[in-house]
C-alpha positions in Angstrom: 110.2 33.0 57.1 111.4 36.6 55.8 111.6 37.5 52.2 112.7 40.1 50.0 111.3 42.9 48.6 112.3 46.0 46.8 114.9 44.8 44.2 113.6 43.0 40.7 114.8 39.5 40.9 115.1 38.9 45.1 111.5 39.8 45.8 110.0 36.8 47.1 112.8 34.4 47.2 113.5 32.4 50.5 116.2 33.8 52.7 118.7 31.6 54.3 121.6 33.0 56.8 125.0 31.9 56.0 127.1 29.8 57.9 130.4 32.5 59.3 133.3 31.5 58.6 136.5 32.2 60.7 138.0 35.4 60.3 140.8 34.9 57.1 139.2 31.9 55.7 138.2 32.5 52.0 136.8 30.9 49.0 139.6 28.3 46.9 139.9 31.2 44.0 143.4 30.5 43.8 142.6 26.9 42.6 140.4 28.8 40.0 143.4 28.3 37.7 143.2 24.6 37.7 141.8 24.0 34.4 138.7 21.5 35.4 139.4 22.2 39.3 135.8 21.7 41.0 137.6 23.1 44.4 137.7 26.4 42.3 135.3 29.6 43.1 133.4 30.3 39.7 131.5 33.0 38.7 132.8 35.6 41.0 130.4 38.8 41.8 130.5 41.8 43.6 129.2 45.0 43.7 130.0 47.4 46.6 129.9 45.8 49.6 129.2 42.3 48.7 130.6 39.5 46.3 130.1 35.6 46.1 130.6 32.9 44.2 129.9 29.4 43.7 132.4 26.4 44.4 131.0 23.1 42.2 132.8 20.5 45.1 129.9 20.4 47.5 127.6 22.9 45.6 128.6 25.7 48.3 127.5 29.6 47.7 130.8 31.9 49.5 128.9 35.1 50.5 131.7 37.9 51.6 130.6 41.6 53.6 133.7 43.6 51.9 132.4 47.0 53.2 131.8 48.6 57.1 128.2 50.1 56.1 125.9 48.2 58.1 124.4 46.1 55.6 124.7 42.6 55.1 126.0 40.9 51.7 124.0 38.7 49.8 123.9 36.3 46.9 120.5 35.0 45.3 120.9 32.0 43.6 118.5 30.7 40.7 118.7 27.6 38.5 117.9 26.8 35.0 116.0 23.9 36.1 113.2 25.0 38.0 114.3 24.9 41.4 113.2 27.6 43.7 115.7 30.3 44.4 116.8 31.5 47.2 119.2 34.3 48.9 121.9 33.4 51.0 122.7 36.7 53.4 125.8 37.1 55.5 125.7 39.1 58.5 129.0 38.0 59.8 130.6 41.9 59.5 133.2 43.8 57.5 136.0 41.4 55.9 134.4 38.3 57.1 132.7 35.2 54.7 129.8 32.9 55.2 128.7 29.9 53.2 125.3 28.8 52.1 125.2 24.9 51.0 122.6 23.3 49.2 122.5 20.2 46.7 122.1 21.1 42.8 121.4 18.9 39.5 124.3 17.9 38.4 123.4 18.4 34.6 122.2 22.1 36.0 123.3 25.6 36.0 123.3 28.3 38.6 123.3 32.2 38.3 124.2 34.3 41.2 122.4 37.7 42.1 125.1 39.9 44.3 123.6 42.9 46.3 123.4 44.5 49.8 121.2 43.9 52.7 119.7 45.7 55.6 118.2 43.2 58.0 115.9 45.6 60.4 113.9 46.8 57.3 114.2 43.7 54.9 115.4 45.4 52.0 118.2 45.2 49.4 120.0 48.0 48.0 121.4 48.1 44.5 123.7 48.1 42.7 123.2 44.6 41.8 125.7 42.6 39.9 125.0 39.0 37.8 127.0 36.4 37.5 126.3 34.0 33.8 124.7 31.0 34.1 127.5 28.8 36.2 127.9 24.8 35.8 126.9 23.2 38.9 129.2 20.3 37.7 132.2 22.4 37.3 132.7 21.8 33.7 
């Protein structure tokens, strides 16, 4: 199984591909405004090149490639309860979004770790951009 290595943080960490997602499908952000909403997109990232976020309903990571530079995007994703962390990467192309989905504590809390990736070599490529610690319940 690959790993990272190169950038403080993702070194180490388990990498799992994305699912792609059709071409115009995006994360519920407009829902975002839904006081409560756990359809919403929280603690939107991005740096050049990549941004993610985390949607509570079904504990899914969005992972979006927003530049043509041959990299990949990718979104680390820790807890605050121990769990080992992993980085979902999303090789789907330029303008395109994939989905990582895992099952988090409920009572837990996610932080997202947004950065580049170039898949022949292995490495990541800053900047890097943190999200705050996110409620995997929503709330």
């Amino acid at each position: 199984m690959p790993t990272s290595e190169g950038v403080e943080g993702l070194e180490g960490l388990e990498i799992v591909e994305a699912t792609p997602l059709p071409l115009g499908e995006e994360p519920p952000v407009e829902v975002a405004k839904a006081a409560g909403s756990t359809h919403a997109c929280l603690g939107a990232t991005a740096v050049a090149g990549a941004e993610g976020c985390f949607q509570p309903y079904g504990d899914v990571i969005w992972v979006h490639d927003t530049k043509s530079d041959g990299r990949s995007a990718a979104v680390g994703v820790t807890t605050d309860y121990g769990r080992a962390g992993y980085v979902c990467i999303h090789s789907g192309g330029a303008g395109t979004w994939g989905t990582c989905n895992k099952n988090y504590k409920e009572t837990g809390n996610v932080k997202l770790q947004v950065a580049t990736y170039e898949k022949p070599t292995g490495r990541y490529f800053q900047p890097l951009a943190y999200s705050g610690w996110i409620p995997v319940d929503g709330q």
